[in-house]
C-alpha positions as CSV (number, residue, x, y, z in Angstrom):
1,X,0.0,0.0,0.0
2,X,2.6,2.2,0.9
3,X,4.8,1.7,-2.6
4,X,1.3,2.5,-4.2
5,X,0.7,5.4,-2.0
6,X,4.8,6.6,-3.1
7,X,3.8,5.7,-6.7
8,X,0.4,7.9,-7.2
9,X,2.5,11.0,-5.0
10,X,4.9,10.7,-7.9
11,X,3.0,10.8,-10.5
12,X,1.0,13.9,-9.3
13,X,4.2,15.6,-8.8
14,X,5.3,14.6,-12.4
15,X,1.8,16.2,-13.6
16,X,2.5,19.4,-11.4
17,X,5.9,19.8,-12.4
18,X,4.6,20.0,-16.6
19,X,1.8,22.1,-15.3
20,X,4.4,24.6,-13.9
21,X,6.9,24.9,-16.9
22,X,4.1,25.0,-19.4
23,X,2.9,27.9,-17.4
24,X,6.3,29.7,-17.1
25,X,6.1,29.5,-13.1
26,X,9.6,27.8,-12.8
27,X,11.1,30.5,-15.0
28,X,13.0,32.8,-13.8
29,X,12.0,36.0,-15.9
30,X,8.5,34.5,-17.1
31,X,6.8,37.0,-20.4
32,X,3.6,38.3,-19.6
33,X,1.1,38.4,-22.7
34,X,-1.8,39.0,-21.0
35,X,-2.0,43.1,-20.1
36,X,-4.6,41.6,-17.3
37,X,-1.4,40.4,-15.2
38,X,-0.2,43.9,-15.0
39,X,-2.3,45.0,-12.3
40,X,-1.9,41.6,-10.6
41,X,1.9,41.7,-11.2
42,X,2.3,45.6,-10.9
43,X,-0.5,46.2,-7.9
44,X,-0.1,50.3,-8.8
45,X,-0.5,50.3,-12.2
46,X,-4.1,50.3,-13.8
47,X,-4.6,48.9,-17.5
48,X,-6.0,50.6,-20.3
49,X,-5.6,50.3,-24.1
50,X,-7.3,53.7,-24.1
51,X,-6.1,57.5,-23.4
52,X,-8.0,58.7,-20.3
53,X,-9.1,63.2,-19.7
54,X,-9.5,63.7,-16.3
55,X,-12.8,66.1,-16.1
56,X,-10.5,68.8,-14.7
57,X,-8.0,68.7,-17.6
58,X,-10.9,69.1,-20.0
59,X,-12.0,71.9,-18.4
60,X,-8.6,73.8,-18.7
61,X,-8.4,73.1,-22.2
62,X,-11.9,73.7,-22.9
63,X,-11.2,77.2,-20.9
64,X,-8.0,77.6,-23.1
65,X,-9.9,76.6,-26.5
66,X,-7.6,74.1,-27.2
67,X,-9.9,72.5,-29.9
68,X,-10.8,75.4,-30.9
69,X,-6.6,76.5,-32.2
70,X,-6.3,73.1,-33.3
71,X,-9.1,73.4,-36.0
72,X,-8.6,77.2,-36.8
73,X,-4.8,76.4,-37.5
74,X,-5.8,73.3,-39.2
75,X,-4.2,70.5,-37.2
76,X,-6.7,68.1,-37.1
77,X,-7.8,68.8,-40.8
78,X,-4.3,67.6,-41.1
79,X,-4.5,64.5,-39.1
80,X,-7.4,63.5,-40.3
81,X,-5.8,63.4,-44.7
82,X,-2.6,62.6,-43.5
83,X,-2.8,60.1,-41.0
84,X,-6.3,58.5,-41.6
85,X,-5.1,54.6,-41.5
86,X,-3.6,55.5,-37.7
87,X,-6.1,57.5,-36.2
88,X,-8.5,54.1,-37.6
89,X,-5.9,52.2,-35.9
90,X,-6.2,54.1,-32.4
91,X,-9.6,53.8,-32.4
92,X,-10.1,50.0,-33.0
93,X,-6.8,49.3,-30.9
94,X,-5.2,47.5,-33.8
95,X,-2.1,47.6,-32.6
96,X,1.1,44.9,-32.9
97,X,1.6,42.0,-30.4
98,X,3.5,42.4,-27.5
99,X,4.7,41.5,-24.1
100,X,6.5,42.4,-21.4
101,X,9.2,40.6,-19.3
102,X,12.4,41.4,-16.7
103,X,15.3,41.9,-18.3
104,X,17.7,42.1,-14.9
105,X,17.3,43.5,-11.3
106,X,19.2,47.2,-12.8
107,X,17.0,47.5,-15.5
108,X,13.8,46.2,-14.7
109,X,11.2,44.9,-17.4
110,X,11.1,45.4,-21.1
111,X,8.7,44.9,-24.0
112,X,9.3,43.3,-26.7
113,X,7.8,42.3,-30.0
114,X,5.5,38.9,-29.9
115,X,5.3,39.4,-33.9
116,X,7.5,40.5,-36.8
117,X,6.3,44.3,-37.4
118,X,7.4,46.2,-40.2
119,X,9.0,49.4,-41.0
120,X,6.4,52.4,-40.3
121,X,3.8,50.6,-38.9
122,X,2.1,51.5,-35.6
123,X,3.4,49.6,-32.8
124,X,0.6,50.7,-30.4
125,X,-0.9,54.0,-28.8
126,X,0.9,55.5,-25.3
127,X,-2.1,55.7,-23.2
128,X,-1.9,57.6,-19.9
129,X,-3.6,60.2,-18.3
130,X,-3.9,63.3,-19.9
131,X,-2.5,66.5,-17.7
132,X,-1.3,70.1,-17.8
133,X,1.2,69.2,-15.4
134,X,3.1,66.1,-13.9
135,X,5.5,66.0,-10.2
136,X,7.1,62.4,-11.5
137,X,8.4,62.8,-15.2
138,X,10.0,58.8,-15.6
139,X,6.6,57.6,-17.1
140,X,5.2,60.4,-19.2
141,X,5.7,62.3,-22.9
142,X,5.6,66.3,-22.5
143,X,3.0,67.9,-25.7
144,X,4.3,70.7,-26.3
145,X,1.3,72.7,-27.8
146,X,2.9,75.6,-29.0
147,X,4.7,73.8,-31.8
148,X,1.0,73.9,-33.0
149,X,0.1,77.6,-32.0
150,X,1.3,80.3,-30.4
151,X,-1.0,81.6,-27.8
152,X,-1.6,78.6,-26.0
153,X,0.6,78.4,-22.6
154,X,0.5,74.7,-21.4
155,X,1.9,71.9,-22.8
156,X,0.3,68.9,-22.4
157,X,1.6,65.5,-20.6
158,X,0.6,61.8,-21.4
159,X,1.4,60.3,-17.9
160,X,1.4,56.3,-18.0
161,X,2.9,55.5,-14.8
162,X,-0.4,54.3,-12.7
163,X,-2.4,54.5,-15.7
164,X,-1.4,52.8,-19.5
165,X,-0.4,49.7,-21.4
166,X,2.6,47.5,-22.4
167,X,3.9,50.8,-24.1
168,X,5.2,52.0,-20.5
169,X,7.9,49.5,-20.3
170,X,9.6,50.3,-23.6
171,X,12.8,51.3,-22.4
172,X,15.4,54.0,-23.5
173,X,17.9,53.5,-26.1
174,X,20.5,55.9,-28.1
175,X,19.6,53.5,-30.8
176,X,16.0,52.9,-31.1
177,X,13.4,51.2,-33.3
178,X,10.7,53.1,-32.6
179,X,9.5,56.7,-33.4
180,X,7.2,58.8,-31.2
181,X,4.6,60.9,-33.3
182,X,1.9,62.8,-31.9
183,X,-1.7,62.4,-33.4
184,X,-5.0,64.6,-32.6
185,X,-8.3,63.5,-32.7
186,X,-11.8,64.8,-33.7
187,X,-12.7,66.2,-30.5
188,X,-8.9,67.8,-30.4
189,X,-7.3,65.5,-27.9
190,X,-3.5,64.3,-28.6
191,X,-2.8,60.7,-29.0
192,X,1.1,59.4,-28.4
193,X,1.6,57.1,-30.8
194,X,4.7,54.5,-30.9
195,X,5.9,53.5,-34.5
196,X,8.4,51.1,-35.7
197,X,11.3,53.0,-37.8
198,X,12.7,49.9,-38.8
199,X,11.6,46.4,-39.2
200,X,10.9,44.5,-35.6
201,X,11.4,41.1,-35.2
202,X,9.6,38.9,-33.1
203,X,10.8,38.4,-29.6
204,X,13.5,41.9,-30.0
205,X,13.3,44.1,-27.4
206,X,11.2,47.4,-28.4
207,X,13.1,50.6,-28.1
208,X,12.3,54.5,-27.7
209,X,14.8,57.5,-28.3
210,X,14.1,59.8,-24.8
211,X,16.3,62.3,-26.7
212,X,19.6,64.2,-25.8
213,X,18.4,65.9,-22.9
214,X,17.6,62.5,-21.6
215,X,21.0,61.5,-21.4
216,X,22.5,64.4,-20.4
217,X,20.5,65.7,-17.9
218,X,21.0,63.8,-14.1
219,X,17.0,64.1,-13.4
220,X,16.5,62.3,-17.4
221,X,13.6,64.6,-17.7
222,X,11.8,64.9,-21.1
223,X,12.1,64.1,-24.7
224,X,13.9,66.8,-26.7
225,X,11.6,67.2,-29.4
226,X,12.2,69.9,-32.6
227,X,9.1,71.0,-35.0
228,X,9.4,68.1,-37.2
229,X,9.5,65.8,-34.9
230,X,5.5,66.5,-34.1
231,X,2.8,65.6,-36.3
């Protein structure tokens, strides 16, 4: 009875231990696909494959007639011929296939590509929190919004530290693969948008220029960004 007993404990350790690896619990770094393991994993961060306005932002712009510029000076006539297939893109969240996963204790987690994705395509939509002002600047992208008219005093931040998607964990690089381009919407609300400059393959590590002030600068803040660099 007991060599029975020893048997059957084997066996269901056996059946644990291929339960285990095929669910990447034994690993030591496993990927996360799902984006609903980020709030398990990461208890501060909420998901969201959308771009969230707090009501008191949208007041401020609203007060500053934000959407208002944008149409006089034709921005979003602009968006709308130029970049059509994206702002389609946004909307239906068609976006490439990622995950994230720790690269080392120092660096923390990355994303990376969980298909091939080519040249100029878009890799996905920075969503955040929109604000007109931000304490912690690791986890956001600074609008500048008088690139797109003069009398307009704020610039606008897309926060994604407790609020985003997988795009938050794209790290830093001096040689990136991906391009940031800024994108607004009918109702005049900016959209950070993260597309491949070169061809991705699957399973490479996805990559952001933070610009030069980035790296020279001790307190990394924002991305040095020149007119042509904003769409």
């Amino acid at each position: 009875m007991n060599n029975l007993l020893k048997k059957l404990i084997i066996i269901v350790a056996l059946i644990l231990c291929v339960i285990l690896i095929k669910k990447n619990i034994w690993k030591k770094n496993p990927a996360i696909h799902d984006p609903k393991q980020i709030e398990k994993i990461f208890l501060q961060i909420i998901y969201s494959s959308d771009t969230k306005i707090s009501a008191e932002t949208k007041k401020i712009l609203d007060a500053c007639g934000v959407q208002k510029n944008l149409k006089m000076n034709g921005i979003i006539d602009e968006n709308s011929h130029e970049y059509p297939h994206l702002l389609q893109q946004v909307m239906s969240h068609k976006t490439a296939k990622c995950y994230i996963k720790k690269i080392s204790d120092q660096v923390g987690y990355g994303c990376f590509a969980a298909e091939t994705i080519k040249a100029y395509e878009l890799v996905s939509e920075y969503t955040g929190l929109i604000k007109t002002s931000v304490t912690d600047t690791q986890y956001n992208w600074e609008i500048p919004l008088m690139f797109f008219y003069n009398n307009m005093p704020y610039s606008l931040y897309m926060d994604g530290k407790n609020y985003g998607n997988f795009m938050r964990f794209v790290n830093a690089s001096k040689n990136p693969n991906i391009d940031v381009r800024y994108i607004f919407d009918k109702s005049g609300y900016p959209h950070v948008l993260y597309i491949a400059n070169k061809n991705i393959i699957k399973g490479e590590q996805l990559l952001v220029s933070y610009g030069k002030k980035y790296w020279e600068q001790k307190d990394r803040k924002f991305v040095e960004l020149n007119r042509f660099d904003v769409y």
